[in-house]
C-alpha positions as CSV (number, residue, x, y, z in Angstrom):
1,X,0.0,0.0,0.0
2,X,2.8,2.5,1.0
3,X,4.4,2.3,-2.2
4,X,1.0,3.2,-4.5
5,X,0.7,6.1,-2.8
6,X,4.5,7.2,-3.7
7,X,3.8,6.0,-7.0
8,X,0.3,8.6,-6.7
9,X,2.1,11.6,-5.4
10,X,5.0,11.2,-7.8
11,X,2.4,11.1,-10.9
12,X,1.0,14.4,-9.3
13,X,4.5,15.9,-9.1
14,X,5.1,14.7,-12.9
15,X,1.8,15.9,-14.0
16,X,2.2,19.6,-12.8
17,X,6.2,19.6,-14.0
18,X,4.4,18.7,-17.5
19,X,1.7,22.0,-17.0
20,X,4.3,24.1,-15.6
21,X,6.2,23.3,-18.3
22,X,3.5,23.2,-21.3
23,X,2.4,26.8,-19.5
24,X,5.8,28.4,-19.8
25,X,6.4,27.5,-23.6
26,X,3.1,28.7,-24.1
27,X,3.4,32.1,-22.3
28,X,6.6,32.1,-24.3
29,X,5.3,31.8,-27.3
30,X,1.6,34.1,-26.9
31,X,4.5,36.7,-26.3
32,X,6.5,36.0,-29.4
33,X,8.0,39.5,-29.6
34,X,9.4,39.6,-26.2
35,X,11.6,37.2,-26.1
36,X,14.3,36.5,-25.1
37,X,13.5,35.7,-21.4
38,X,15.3,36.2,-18.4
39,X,15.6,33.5,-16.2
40,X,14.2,36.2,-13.5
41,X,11.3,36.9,-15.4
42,X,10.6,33.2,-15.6
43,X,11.2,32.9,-11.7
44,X,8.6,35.7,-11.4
45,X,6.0,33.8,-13.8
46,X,6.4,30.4,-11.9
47,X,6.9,32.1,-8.3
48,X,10.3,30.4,-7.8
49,X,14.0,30.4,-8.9
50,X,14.3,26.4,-8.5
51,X,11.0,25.9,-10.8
52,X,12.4,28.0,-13.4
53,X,15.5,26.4,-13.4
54,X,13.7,23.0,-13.6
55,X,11.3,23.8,-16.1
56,X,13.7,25.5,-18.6
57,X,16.3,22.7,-18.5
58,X,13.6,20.4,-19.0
59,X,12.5,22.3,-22.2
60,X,16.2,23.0,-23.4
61,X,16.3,18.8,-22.5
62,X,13.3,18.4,-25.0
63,X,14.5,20.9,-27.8
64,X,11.5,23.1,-27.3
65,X,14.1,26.3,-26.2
66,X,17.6,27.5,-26.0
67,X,19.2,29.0,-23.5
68,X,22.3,31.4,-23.4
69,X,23.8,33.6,-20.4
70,X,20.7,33.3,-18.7
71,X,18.1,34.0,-21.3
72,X,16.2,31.6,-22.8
73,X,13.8,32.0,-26.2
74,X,11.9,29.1,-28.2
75,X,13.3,27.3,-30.9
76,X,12.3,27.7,-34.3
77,X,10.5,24.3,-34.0
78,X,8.4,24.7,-31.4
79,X,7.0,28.3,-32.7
80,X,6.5,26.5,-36.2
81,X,4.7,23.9,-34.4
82,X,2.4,26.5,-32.4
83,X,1.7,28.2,-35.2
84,X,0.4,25.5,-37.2
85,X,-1.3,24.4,-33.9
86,X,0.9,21.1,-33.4
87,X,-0.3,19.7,-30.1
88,X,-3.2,21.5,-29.6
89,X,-7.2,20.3,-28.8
């Protein structure tokens, strides 16, 4: 029993990484013009340094976004793919 409920919480963690994430890119993208991003601006977005760390080396990890001296933008791929709607409903 103890270890389905590790298993549970760990999904929750995972899920809200992946909407923190998905959110970011997104915000990222809806502002197209105003990028690049400082990593404090993202720490201000996701109300903490360590999430914004986390979340943009996950996307850098994924290819979604480069990062450079502390300033990250999307990659060419994933604003071609939000503007042809890739991944959306």
């Amino acid at each position: 029993m103890q270890n389905h409920r590790i298993d549970d919480e760990q999904d929750e963690d995972r899920l809200s990484e992946e909407t923190r994430d998905s959110g970011l890119l997104d915000r990222m993208l809806l502002d197209s013009p105003s990028y690049p991003w400082s990593l404090g601006e993202i720490a201000r977005e996701l109300q903490s340094v360590y999430r914004a760390e986390d979340s943009i080396n996950r996307l850098v990890a994924a290819g979604l976004v480069h990062s450079s001296d502390g300033f990250v933008w999307p990659t060419r791929a994933a604003r071609r793919a939000s503007e042809i709607g890739v991944g959306a409903i």
